[in-house]
Backbone as CSV, one residue per row, in Angstrom:
resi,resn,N_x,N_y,N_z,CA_x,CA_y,CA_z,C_x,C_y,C_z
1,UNK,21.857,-17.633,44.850,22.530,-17.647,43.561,22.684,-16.204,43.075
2,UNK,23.924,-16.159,42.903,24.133,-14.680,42.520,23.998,-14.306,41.270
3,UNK,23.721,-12.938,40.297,23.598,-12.617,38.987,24.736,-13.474,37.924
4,UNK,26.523,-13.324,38.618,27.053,-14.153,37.631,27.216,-15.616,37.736
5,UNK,26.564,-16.429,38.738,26.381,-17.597,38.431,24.887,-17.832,37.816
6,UNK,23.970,-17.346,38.066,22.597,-17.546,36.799,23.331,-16.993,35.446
7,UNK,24.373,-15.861,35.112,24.793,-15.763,33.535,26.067,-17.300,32.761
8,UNK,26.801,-17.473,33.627,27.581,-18.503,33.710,26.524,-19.799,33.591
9,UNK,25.526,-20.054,34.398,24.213,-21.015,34.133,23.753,-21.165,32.906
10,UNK,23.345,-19.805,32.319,22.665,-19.674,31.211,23.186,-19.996,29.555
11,UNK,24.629,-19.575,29.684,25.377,-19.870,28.732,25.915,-21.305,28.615
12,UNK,26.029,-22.028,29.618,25.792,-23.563,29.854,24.926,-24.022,28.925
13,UNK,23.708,-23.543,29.348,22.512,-23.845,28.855,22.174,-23.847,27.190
14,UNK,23.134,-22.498,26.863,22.824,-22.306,25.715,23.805,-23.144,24.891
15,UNK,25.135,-23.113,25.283,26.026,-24.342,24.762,25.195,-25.020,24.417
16,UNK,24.770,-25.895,25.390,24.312,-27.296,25.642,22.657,-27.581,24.219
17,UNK,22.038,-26.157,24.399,20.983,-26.756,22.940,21.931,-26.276,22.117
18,UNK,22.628,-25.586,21.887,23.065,-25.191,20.372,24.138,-26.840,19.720
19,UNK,24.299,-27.404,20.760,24.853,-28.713,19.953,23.929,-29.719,19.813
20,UNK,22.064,-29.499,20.270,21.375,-30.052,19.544,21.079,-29.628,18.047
21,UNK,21.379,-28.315,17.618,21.117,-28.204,16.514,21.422,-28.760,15.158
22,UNK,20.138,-29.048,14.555,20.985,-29.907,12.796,21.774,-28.641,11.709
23,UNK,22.644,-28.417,12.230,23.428,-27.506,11.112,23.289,-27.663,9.843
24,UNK,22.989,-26.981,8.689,22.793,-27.379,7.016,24.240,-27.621,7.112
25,UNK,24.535,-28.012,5.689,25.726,-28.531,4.810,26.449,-26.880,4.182
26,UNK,27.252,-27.044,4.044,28.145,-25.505,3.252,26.897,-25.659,1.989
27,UNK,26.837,-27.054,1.442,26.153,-27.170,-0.128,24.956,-26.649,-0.075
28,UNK,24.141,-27.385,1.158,22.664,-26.604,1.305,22.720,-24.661,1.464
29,UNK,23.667,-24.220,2.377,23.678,-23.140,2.743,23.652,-22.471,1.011
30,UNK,24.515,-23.065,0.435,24.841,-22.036,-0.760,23.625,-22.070,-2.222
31,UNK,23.202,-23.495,-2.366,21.779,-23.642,-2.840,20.331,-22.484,-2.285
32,UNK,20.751,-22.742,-1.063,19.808,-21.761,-0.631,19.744,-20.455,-0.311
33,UNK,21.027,-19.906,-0.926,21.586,-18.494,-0.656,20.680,-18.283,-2.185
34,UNK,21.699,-18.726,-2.982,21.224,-18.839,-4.652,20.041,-18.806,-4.923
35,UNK,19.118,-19.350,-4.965,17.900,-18.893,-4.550,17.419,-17.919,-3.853
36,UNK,17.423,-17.627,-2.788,16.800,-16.297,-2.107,17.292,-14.656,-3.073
37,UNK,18.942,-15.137,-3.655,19.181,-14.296,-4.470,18.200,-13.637,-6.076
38,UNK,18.320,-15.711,-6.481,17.437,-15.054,-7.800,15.907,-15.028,-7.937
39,UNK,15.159,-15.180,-6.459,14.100,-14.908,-6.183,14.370,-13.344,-6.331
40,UNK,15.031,-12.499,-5.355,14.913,-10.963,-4.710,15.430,-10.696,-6.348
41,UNK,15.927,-11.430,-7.315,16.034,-10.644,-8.763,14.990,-10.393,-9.152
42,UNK,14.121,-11.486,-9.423,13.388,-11.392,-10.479,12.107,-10.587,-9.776
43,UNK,11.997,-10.383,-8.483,10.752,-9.649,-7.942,11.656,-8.362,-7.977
44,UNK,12.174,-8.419,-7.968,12.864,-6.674,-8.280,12.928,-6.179,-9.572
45,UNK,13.063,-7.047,-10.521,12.697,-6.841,-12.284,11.104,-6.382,-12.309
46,UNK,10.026,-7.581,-11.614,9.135,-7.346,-11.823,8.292,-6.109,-11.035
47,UNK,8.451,-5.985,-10.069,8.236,-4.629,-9.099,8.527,-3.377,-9.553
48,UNK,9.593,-3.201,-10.385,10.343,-2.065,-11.345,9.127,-1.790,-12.221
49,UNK,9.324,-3.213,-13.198,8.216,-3.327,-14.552,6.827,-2.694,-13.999
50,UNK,6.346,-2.881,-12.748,5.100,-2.461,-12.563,5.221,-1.458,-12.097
51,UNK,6.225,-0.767,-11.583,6.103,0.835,-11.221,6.115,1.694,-12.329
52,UNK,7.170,1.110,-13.533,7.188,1.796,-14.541,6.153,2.243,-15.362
53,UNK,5.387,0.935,-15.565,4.511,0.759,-16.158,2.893,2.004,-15.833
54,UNK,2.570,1.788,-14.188,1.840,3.004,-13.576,2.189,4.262,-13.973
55,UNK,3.753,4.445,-13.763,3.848,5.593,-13.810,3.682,6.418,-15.123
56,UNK,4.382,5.623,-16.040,3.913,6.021,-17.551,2.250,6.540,-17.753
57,UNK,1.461,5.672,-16.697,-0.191,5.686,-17.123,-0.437,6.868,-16.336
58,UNK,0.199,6.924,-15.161,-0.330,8.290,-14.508,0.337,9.389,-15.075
59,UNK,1.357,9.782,-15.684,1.716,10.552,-16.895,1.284,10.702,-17.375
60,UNK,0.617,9.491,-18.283,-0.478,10.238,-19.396,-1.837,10.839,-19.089
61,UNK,-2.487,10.068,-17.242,-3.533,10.879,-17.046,-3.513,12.226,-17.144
62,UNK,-2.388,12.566,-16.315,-2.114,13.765,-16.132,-1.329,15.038,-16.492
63,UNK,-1.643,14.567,-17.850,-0.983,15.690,-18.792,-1.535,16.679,-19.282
């Protein structure tokens, strides 16, 4: 068996599970975009708030 019949094999192969896969819905995909979004908001509000917050304090240590 030569290199391009094991690559020609393989992509068979891979066809063949990728149409076992359960694909989400467009609806799920976008629910769950929406989320991951206003998760990475609000830990980015709060991650800010707490840098700010240090830094103000190490300012004042070190004045």
């Amino acid at each position: 068996m030569n290199i391009f019949s094991k690559a020609v094999n393989f992509l068979k192969q891979v066809r063949l599970e990728l149409g076992k896969v359960s694909w989400s819905s467009r609806q799920e995909l976008i629910g769950a975009t929406a989320v991951v979004i206003t998760i990475t908001c609000i830990m980015a509000v709060f991650i800010g708030a707490i840098d700010l917050f240090l830094s103000k304090i190490l300012s004042l240590m070190f004045r």
